[in-house]
Gaussian input, Z-matrix of N, CA and C with variables (Angstrom, degrees):
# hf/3-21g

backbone

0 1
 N
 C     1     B1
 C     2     B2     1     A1
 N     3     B3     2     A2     1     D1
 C     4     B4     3     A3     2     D2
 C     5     B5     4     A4     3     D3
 N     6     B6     5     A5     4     D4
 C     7     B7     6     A6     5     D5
 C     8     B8     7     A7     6     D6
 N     9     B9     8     A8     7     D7
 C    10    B10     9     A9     8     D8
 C    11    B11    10    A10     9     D9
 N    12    B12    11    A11    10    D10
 C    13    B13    12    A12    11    D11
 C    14    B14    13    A13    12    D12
 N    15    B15    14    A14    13    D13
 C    16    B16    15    A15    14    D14
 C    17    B17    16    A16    15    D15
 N    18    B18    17    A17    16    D16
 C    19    B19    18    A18    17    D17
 C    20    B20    19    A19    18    D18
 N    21    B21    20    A20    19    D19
 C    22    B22    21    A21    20    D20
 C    23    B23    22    A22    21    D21
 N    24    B24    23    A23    22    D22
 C    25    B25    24    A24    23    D23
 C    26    B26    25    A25    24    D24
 N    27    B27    26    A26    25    D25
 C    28    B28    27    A27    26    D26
 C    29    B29    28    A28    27    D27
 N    30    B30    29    A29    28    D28
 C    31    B31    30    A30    29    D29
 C    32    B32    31    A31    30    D30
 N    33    B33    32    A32    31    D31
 C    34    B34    33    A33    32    D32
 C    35    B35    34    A34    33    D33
 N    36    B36    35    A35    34    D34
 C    37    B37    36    A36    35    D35
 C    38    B38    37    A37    36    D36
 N    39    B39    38    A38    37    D37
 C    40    B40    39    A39    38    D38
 C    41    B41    40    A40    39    D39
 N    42    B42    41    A41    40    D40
 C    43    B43    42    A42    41    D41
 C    44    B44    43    A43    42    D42
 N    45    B45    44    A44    43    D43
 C    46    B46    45    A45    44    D44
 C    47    B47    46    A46    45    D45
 N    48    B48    47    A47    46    D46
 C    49    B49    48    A48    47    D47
 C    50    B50    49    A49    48    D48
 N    51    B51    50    A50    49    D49
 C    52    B52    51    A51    50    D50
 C    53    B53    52    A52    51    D51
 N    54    B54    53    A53    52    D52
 C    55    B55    54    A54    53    D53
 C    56    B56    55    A55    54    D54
 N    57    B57    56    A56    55    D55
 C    58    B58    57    A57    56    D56
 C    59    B59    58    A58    57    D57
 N    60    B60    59    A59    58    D58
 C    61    B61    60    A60    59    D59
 C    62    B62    61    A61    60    D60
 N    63    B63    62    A62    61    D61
 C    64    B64    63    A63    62    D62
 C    65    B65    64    A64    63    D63
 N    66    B66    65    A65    64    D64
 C    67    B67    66    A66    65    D65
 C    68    B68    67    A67    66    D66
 N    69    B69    68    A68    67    D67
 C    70    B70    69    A69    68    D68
 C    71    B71    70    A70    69    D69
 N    72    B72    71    A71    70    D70
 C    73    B73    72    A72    71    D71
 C    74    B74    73    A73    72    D72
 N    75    B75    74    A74    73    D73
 C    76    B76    75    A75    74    D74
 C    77    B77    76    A76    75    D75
 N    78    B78    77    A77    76    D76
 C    79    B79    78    A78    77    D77
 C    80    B80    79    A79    78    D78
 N    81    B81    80    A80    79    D79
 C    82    B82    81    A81    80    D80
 C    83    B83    82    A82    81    D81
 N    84    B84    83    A83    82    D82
 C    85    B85    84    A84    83    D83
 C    86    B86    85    A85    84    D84
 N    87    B87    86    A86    85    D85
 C    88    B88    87    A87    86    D86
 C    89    B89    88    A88    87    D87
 N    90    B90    89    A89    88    D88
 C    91    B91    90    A90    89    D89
 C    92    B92    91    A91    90    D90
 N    93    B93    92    A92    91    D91
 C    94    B94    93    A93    92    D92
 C    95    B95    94    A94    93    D93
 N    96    B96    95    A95    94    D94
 C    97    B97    96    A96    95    D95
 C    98    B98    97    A97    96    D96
 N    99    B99    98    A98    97    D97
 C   100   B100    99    A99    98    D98
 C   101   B101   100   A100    99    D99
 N   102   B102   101   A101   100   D100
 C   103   B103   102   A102   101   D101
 C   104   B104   103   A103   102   D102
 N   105   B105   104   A104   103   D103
 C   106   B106   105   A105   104   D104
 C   107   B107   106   A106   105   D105
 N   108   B108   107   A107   106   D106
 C   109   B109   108   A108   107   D107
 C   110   B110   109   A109   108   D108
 N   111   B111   110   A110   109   D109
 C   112   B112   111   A111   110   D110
 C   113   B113   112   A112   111   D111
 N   114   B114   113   A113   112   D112
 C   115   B115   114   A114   113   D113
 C   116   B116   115   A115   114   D114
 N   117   B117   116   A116   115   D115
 C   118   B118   117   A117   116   D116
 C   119   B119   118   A118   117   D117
 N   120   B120   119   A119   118   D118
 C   121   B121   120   A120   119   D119
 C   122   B122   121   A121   120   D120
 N   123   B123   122   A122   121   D121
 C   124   B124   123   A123   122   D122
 C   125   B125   124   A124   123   D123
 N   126   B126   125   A125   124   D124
 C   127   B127   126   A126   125   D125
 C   128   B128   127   A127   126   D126
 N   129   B129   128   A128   127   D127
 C   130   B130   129   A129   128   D128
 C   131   B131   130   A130   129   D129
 N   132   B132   131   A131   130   D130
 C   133   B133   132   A132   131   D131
 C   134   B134   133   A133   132   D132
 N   135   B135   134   A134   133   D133
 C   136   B136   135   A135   134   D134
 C   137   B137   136   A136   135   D135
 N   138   B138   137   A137   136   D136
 C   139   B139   138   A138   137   D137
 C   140   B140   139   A139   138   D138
 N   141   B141   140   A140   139   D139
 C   142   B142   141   A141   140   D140
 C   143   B143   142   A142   141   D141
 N   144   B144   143   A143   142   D142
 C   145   B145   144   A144   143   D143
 C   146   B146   145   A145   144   D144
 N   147   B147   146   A146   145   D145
 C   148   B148   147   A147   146   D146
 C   149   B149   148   A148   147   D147
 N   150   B150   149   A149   148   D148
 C   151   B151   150   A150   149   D149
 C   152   B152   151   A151   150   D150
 N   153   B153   152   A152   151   D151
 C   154   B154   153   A153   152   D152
 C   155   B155   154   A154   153   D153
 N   156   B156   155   A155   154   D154
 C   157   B157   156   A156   155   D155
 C   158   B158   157   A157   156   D156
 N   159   B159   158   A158   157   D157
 C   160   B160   159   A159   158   D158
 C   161   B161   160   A160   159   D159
 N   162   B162   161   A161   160   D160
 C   163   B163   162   A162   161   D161
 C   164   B164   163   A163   162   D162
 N   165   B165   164   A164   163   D163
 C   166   B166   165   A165   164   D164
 C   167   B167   166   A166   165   D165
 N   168   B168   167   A167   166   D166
 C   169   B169   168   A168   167   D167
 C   170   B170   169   A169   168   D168
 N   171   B171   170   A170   169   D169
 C   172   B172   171   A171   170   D170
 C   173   B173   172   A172   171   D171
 N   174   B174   173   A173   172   D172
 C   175   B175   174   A174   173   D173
 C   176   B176   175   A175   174   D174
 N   177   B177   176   A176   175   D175
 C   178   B178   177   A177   176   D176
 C   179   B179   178   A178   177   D177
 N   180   B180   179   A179   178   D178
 C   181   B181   180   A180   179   D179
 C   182   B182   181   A181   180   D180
 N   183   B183   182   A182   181   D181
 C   184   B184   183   A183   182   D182
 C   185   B185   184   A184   183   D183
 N   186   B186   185   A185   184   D184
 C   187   B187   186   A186   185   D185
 C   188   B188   187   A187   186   D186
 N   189   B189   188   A188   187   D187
 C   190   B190   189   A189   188   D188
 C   191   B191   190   A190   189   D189
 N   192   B192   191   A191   190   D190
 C   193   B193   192   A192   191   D191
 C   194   B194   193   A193   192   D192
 N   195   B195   194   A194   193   D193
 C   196   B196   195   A195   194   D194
 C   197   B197   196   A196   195   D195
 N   198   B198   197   A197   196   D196
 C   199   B199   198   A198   197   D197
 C   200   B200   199   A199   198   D198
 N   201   B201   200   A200   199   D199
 C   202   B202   201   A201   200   D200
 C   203   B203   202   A202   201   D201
 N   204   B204   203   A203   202   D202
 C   205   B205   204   A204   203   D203
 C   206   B206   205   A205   204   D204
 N   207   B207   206   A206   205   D205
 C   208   B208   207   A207   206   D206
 C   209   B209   208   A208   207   D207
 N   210   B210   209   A209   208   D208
 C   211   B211   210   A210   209   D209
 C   212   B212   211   A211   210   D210
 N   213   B213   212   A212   211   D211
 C   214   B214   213   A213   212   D212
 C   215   B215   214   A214   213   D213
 N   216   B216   215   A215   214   D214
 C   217   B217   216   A216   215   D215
 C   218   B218   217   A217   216   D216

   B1=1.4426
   B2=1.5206
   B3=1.3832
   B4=1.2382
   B5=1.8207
   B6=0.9087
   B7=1.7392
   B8=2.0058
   B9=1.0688
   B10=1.1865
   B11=1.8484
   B12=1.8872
   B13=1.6292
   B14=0.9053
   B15=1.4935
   B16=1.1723
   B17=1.8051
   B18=1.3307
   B19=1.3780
   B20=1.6463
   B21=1.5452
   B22=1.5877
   B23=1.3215
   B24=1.8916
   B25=1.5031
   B26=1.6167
   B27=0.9916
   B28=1.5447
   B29=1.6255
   B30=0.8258
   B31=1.8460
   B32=1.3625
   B33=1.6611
   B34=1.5991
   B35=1.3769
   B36=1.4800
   B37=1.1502
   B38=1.6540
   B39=1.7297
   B40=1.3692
   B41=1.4030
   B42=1.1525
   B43=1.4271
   B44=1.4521
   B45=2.1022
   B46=1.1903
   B47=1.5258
   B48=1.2294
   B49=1.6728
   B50=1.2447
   B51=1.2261
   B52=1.6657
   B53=1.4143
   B54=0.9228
   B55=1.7108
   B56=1.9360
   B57=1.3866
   B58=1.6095
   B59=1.9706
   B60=1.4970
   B61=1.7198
   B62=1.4787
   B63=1.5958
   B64=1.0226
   B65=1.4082
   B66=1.0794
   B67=1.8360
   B68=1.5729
   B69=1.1088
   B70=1.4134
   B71=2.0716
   B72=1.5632
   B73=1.8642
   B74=1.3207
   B75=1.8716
   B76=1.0974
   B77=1.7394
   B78=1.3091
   B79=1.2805
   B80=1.6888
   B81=1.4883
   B82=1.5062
   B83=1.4173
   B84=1.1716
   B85=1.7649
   B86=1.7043
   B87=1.5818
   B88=1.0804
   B89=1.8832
   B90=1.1889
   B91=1.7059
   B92=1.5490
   B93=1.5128
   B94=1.4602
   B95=1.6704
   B96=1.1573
   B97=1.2977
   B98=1.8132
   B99=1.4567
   B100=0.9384
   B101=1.8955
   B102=1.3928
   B103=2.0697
   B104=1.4698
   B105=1.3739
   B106=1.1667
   B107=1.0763
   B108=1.9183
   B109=1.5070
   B110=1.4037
   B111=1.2455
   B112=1.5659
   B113=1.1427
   B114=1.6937
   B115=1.2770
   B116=1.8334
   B117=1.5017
   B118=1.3641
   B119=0.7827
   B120=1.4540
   B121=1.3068
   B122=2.0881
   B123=1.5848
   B124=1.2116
   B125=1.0792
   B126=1.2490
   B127=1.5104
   B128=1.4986
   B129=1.1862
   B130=1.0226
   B131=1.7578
   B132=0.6235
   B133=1.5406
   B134=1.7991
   B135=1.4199
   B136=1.2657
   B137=1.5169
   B138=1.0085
   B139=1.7736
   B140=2.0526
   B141=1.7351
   B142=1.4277
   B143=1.5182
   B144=1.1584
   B145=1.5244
   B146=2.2610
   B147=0.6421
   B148=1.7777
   B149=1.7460
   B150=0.9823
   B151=1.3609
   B152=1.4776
   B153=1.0155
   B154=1.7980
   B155=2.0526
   B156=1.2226
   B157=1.1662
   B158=1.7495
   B159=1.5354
   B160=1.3531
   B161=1.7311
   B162=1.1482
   B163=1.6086
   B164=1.5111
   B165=1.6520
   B166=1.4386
   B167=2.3196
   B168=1.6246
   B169=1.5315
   B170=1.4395
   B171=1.8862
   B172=1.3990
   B173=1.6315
   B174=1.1520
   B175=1.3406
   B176=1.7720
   B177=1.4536
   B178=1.7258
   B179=1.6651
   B180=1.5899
   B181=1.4406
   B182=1.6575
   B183=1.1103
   B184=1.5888
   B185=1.3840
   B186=1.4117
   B187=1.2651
   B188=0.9984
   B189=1.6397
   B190=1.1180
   B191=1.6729
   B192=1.8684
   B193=1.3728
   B194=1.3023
   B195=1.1634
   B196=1.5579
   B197=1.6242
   B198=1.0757
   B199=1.7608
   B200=1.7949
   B201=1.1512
   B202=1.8930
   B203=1.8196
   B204=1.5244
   B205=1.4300
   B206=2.1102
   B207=1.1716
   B208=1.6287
   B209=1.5131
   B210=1.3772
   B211=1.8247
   B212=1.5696
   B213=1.5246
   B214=1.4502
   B215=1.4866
   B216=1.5394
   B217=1.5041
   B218=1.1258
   A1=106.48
   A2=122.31
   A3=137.74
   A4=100.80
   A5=108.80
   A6=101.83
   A7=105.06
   A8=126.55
   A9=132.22
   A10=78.08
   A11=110.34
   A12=90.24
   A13=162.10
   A14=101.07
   A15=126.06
   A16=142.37
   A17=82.91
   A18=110.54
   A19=107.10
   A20=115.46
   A21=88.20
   A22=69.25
   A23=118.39
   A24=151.65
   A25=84.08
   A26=130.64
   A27=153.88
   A28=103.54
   A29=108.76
   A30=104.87
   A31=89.14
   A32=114.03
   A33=136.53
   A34=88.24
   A35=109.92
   A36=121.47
   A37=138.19
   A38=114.75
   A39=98.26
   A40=127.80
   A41=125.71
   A42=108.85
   A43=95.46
   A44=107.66
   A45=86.37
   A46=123.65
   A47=119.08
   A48=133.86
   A49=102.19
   A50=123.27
   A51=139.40
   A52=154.36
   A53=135.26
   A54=129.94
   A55=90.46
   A56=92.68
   A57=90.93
   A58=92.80
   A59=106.32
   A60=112.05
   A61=126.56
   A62=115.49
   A63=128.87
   A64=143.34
   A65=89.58
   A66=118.14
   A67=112.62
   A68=127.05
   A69=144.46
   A70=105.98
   A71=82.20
   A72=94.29
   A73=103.82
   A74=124.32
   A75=115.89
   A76=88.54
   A77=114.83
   A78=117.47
   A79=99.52
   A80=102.87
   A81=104.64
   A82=129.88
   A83=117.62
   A84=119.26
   A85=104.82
   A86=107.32
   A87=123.83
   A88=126.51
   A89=107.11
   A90=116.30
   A91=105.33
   A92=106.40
   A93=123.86
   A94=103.61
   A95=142.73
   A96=136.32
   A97=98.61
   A98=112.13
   A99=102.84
   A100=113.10
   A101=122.07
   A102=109.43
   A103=81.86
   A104=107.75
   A105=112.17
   A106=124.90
   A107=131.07
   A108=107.27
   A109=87.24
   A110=138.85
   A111=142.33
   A112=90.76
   A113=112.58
   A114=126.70
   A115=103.57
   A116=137.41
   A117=115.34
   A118=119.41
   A119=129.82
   A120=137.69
   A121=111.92
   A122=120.08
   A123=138.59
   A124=125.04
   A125=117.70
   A126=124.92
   A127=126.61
   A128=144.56
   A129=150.05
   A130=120.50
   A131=149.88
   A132=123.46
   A133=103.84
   A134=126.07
   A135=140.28
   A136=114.50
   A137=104.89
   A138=99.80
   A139=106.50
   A140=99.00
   A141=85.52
   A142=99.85
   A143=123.08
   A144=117.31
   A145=115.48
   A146=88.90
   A147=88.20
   A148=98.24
   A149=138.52
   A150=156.00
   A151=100.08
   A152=134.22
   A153=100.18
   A154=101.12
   A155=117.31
   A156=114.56
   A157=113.55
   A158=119.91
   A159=102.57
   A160=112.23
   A161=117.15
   A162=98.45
   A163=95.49
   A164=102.51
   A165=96.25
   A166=77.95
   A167=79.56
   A168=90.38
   A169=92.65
   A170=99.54
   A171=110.42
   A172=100.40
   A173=122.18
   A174=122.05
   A175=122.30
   A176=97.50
   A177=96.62
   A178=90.67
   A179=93.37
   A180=116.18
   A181=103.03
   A182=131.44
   A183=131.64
   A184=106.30
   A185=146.98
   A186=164.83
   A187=112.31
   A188=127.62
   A189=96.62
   A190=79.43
   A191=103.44
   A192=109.91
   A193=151.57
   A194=130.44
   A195=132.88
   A196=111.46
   A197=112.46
   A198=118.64
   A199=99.67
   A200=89.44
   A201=110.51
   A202=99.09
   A203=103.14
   A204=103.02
   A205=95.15
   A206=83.07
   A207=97.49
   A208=123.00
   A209=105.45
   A210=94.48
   A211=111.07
   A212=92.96
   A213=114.31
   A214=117.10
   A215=104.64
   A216=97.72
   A217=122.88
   D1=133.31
   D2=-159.76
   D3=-88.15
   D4=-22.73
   D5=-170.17
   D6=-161.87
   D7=173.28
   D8=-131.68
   D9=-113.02
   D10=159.23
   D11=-172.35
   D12=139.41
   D13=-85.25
   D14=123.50
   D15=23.30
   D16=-79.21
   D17=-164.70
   D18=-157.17
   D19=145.34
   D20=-169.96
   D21=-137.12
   D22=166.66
   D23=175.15
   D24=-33.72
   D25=142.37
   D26=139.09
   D27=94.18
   D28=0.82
   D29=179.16
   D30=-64.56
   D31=159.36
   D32=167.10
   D33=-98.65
   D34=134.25
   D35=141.88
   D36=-147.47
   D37=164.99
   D38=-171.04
   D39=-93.86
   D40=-172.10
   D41=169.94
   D42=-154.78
   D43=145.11
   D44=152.06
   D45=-110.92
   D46=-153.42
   D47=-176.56
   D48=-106.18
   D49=119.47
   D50=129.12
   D51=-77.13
   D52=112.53
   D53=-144.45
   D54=-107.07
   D55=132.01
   D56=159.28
   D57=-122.21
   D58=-172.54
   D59=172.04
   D60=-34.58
   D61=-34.46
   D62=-178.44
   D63=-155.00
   D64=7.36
   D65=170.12
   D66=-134.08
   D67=-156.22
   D68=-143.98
   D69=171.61
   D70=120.33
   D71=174.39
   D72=-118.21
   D73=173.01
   D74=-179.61
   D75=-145.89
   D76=150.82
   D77=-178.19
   D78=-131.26
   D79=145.69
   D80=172.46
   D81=-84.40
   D82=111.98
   D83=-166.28
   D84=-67.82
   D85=132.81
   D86=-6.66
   D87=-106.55
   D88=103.55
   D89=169.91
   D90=101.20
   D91=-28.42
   D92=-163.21
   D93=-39.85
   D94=-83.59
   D95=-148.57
   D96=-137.68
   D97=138.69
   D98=173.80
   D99=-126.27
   D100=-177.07
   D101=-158.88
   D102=-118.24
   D103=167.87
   D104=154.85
   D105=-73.32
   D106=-139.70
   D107=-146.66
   D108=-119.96
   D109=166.63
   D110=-168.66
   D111=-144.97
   D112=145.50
   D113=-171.73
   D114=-100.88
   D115=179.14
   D116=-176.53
   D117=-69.07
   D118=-40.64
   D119=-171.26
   D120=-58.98
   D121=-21.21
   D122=144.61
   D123=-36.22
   D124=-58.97
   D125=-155.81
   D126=-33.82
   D127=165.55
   D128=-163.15
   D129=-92.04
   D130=144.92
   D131=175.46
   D132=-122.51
   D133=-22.55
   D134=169.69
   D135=-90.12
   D136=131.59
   D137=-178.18
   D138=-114.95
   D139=25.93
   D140=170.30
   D141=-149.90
   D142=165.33
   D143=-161.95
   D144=-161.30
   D145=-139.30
   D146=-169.94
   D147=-148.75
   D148=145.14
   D149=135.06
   D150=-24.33
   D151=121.03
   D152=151.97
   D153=-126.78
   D154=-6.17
   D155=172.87
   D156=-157.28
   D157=156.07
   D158=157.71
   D159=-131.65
   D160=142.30
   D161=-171.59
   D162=-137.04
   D163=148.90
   D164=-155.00
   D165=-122.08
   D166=148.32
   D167=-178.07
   D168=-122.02
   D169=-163.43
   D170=175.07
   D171=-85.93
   D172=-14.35
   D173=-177.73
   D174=-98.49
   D175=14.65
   D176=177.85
   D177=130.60
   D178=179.87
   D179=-174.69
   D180=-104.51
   D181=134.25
   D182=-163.36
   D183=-129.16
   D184=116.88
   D185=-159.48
   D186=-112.91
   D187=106.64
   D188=-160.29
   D189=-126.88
   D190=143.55
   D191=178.31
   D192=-137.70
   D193=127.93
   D194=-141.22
   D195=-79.44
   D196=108.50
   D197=-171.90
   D198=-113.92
   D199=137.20
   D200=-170.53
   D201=-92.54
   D202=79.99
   D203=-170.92
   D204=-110.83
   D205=159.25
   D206=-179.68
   D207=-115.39
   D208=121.77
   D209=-170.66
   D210=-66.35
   D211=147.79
   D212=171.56
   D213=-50.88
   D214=127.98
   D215=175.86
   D216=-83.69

């Protein structure tokens, strides 16, 4: 996340899915924060989630967010 704001601790929010050649990114709608790259076996299976923290570094503001996913059977 580019600036402070945003998004605050407990907001719901969505995300969608992005495919590059061999991974998968997810960005927070709308534009707000985007993840690094997840391999398939990663992937997401929920596309909506909870705030549960934000922590700000020298390298940006980082969102980090709690998705109610279910292991594969």
């Amino acid at each position: 996340m580019e600036r402070q704001g945003l998004v605050e601790v407990g907001d719901h929010v969505d995300v969608t899915e992005s495919t590059l050649p061999t991974s998968f990114y997810y960005t927070i709608i709308p534009a707000v924060a985007m993840s690094r790259n997840y391999q398939g076996y990663e992937r997401l299976q929920s596309r909506e989630g909870i705030v549960k923290d934000i922590r700000h570094t020298d390298r940006g503001y980082y969102v980090v967010v709690a998705f109610d996913e279910e292991e594969p059977d």
